[in-house]
C-alpha positions as CSV (number, residue, x, y, z in Angstrom):
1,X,13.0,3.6,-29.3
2,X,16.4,3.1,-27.7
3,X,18.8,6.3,-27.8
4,X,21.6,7.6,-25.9
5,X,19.3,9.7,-23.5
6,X,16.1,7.9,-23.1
7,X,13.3,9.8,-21.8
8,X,11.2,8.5,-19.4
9,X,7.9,7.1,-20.5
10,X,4.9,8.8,-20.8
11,X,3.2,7.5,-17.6
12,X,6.1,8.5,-15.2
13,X,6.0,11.9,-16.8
14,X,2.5,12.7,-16.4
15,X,2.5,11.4,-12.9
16,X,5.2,13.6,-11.9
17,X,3.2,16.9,-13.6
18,X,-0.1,15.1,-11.4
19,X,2.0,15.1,-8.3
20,X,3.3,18.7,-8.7
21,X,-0.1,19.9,-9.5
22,X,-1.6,17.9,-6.2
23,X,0.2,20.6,-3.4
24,X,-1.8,20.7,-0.4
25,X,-4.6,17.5,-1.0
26,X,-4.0,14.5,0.3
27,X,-3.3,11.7,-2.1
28,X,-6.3,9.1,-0.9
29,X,-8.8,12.5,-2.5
30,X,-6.6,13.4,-5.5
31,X,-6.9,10.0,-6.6
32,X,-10.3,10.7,-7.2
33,X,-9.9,13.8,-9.2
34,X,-7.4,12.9,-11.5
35,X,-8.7,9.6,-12.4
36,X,-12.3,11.1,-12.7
37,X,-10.8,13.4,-15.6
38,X,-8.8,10.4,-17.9
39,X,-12.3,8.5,-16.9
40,X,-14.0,11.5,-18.4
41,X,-11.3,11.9,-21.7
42,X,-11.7,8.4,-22.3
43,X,-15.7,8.3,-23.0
44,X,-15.3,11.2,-24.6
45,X,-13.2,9.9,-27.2
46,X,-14.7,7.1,-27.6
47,X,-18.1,8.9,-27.8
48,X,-16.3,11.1,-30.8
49,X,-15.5,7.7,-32.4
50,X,-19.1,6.8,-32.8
51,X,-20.1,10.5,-33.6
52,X,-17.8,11.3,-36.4
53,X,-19.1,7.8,-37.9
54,X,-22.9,9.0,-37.2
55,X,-22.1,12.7,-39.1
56,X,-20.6,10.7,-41.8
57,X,-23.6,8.6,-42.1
58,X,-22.0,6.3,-44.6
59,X,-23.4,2.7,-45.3
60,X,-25.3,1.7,-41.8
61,X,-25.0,5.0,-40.2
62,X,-27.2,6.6,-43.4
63,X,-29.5,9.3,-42.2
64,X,-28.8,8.3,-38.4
65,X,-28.9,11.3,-35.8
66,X,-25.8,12.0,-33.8
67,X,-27.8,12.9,-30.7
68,X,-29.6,9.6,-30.4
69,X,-28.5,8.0,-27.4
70,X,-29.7,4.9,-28.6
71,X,-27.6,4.9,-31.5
72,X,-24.5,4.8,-28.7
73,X,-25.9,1.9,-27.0
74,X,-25.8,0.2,-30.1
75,X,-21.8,0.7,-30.3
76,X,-21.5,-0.4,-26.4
77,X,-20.4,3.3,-25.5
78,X,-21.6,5.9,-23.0
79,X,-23.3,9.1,-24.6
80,X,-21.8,12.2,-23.5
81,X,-24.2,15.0,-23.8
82,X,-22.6,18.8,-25.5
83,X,-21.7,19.9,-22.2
84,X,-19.6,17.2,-21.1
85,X,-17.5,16.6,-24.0
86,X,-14.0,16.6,-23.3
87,X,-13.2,19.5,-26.1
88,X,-16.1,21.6,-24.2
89,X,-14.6,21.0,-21.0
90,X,-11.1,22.0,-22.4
91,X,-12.2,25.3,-23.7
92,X,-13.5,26.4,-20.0
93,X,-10.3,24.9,-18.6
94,X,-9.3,28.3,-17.8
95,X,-12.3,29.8,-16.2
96,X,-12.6,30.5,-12.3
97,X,-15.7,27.9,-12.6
98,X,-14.3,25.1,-14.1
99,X,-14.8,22.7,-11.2
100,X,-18.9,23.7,-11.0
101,X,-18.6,22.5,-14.9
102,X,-16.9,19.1,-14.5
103,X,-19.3,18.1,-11.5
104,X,-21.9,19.4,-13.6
105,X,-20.3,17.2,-16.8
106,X,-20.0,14.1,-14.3
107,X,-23.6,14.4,-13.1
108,X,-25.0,14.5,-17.0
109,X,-23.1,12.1,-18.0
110,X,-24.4,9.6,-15.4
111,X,-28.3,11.0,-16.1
112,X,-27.6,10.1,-19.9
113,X,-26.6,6.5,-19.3
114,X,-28.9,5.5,-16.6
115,X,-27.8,2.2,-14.2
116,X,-24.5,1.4,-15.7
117,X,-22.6,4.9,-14.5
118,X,-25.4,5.6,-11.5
119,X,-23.5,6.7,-8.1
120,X,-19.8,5.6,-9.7
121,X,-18.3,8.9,-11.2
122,X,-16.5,11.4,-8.8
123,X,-18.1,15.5,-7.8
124,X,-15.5,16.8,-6.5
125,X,-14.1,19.2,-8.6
126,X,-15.8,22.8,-7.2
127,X,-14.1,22.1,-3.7
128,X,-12.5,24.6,-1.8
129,X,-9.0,23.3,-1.8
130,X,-9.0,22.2,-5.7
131,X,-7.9,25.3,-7.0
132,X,-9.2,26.4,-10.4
133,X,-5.9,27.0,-11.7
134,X,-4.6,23.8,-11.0
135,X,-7.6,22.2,-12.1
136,X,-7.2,23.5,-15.5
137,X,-3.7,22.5,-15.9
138,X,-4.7,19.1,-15.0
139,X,-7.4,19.5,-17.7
140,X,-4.7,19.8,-20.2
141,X,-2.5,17.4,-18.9
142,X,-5.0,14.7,-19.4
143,X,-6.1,16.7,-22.4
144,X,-2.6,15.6,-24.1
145,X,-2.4,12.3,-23.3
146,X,-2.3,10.0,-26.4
147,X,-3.1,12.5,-28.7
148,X,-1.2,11.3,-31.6
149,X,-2.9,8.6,-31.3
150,X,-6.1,7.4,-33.5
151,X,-8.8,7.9,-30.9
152,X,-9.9,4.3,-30.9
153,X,-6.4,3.8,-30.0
154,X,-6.5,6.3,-27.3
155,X,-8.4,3.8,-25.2
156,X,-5.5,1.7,-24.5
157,X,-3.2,4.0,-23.7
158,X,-5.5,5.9,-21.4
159,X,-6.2,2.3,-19.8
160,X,-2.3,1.7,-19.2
161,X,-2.2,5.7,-17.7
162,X,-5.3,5.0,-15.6
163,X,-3.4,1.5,-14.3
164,X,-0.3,3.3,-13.7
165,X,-1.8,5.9,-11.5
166,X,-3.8,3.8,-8.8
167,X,-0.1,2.1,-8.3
168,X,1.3,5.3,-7.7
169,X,-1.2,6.4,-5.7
170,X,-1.5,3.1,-3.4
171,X,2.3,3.7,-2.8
172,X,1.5,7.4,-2.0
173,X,-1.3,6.7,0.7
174,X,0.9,3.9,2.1
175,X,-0.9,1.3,4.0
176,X,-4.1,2.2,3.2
177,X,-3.5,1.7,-0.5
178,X,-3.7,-1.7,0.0
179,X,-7.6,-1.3,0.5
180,X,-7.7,-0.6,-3.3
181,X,-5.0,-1.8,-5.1
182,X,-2.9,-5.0,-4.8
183,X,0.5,-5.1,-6.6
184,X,0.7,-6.3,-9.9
185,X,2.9,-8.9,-10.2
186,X,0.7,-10.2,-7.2
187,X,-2.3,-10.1,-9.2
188,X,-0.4,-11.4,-12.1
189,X,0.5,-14.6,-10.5
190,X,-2.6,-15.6,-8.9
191,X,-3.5,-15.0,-13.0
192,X,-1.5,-17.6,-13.9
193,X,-2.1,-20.2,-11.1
194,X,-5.9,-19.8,-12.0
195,X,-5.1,-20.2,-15.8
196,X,-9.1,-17.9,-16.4
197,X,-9.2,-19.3,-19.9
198,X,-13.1,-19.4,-19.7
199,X,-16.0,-19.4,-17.2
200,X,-16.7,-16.8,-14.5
201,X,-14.0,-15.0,-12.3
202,X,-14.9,-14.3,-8.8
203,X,-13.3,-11.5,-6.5
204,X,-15.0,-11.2,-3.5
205,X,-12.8,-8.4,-2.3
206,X,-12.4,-6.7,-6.2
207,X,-10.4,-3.4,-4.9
208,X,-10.5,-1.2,-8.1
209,X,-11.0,-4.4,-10.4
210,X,-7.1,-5.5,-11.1
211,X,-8.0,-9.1,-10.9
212,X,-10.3,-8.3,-13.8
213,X,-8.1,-6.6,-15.7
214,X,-5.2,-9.0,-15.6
215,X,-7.9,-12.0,-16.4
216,X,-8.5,-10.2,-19.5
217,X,-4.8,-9.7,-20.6
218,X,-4.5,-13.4,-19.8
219,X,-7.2,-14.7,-21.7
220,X,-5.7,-12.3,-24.9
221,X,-2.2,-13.6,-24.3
222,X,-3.5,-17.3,-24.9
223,X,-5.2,-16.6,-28.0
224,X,-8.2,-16.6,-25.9
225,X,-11.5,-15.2,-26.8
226,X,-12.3,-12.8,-24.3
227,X,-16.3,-13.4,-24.5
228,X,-15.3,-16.5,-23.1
229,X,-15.0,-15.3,-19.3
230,X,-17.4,-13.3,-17.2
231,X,-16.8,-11.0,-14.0
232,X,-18.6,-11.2,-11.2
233,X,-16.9,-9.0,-7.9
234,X,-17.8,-6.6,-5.0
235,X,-16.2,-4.2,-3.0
236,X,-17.3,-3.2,0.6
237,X,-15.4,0.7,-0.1
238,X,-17.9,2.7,-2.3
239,X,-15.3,5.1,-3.3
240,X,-13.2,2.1,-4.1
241,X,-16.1,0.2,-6.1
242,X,-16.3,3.6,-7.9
243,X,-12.7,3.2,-9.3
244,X,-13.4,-0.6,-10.3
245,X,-16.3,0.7,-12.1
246,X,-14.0,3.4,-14.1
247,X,-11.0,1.1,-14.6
248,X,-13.3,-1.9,-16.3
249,X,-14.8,0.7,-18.5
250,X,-12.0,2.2,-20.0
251,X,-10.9,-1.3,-20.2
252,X,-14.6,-1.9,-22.1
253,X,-14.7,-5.2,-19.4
254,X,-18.8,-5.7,-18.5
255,X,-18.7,-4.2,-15.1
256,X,-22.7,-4.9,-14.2
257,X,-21.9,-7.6,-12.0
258,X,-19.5,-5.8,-9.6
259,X,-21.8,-4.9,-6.7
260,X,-20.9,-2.9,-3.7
261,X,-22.8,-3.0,-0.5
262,X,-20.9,-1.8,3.2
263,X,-21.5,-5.1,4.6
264,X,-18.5,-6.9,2.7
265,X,-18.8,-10.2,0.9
266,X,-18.3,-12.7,4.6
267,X,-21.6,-10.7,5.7
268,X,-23.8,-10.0,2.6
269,X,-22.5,-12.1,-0.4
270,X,-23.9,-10.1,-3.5
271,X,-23.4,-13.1,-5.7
């Protein structure tokens, strides 16, 4: 929409409200708490999807329960037990506890769905220097992204936000972003030069699973059909394997063959 004044998009504005809300923590831990929570919105939402469909119980879903996990792995989508669900968490935004709830969310979430989310989301959230106050405003921060949008929608915008913010927050750590995040058009133009229009893409070094990400956009671009290509990666950073893990599934990419061990690929190829 082009007028006179035009705002700033979406993604710079909540980054700004992110920032203001960060104070005193260092940026390379923030990371981890802010993309944790639009990790945590987006399989909620997409959880909500399946679950309205399931209460419904119209044609296929007839008589189905909405607390079957099983009827989740059917759709391809995490299960997100009461407690964890986003509009749960959003009502106990405000209380002095809020960060033992979302730890408590993050380790349910990753009981319910077994080897796919085991180790990769973030506990951080009841530590000493998150305050609870700020923590709750960066509930409903997240809370109110893409919420006009249909919430099958909401995956893509949540995506671009997520995308957005491990930029931002490579060029707020500096050097040391580099160990996670490689510059876009960087990324975009190996992309190109590799022309991933099928088979398997490779990154032994994966950072937080750009290369990935990029493939697929490619691969859509050309018309492509995105079951064509298969990821295989790993990451030698577990806190940086973590993120790849997040970023692939809000992207809905197969993440099982991104592997992590301390060693590094030269030393202990996982593939």
């Amino acid at each position: 929409k082009s007028n006179e004044n035009q705002t700033e998009p979406l993604e710079k504005q909540l980054w700004k409200a992110a920032d203001k809300l960060r104070k005193n923590i260092d940026a390379a831990e923030y990371k981890h708490v802010v993309l944790g929570l639009i990790f945590l919105r987006y399989i909620s939402d997409s959880f909500e999807v399946v679950y309205n469909k399931l209460i419904t119980g119209e044609g296929e879903y007839a008589g189905a329960d909405p607390e079957d996990k099983d009827e989740y792995k059917a759709e391809n989508v995490f299960f997100v037990p009461p407690t964890a669900r986003w509009s749960y968490l959003q009502n106990q935004a405000k209380q002095p506890d809020i960060g033992k709830t979302i730890d408590a969310a993050m380790d349910a979430i990753e009981t319910e769905n077994g080897e796919q989310l085991k180790g990769v989301l973030p506990k951080v959230y009841a530590r000493q220097n998150l305050d609870p106050v700020s923590l709750g405003e960066l509930i409903d921060l997240v809370g109110n992204i893409a919420l006009t949008d249909a919430k099958d929608r909401s995956a893509d915008v949540l995506g671009h936000v997520f995308e957005y913010f491990l930029g931002e927050f490579a060029l707020a750590e500096g050097k040391q972003g580099g160990q996670f995040y490689t510059p876009r058009p960087i990324v975009e133009l190996l992309v190109e030069m590799l022309q991933p229009y099928k088979g398997r893409v490779f990154d032994p070094c994966c950072g937080s699973g750009g290369m990935f990400v990029q493939s697929e956009k490619f691969v859509e671009e050309h018309q492509g059909r995105i079951s064509d290509i298969s990821i295989y990666g790993q990451e030698s950073y577990q806190t940086t394997w973590r993120l790849a893990k997040m970023n692939l599934a809000i992207r809905g990419i197969d993440a099982s063959q991104v592997k992590w061990n301390t060693e590094g690929s030269f030393l202990n190829d996982a593939h």
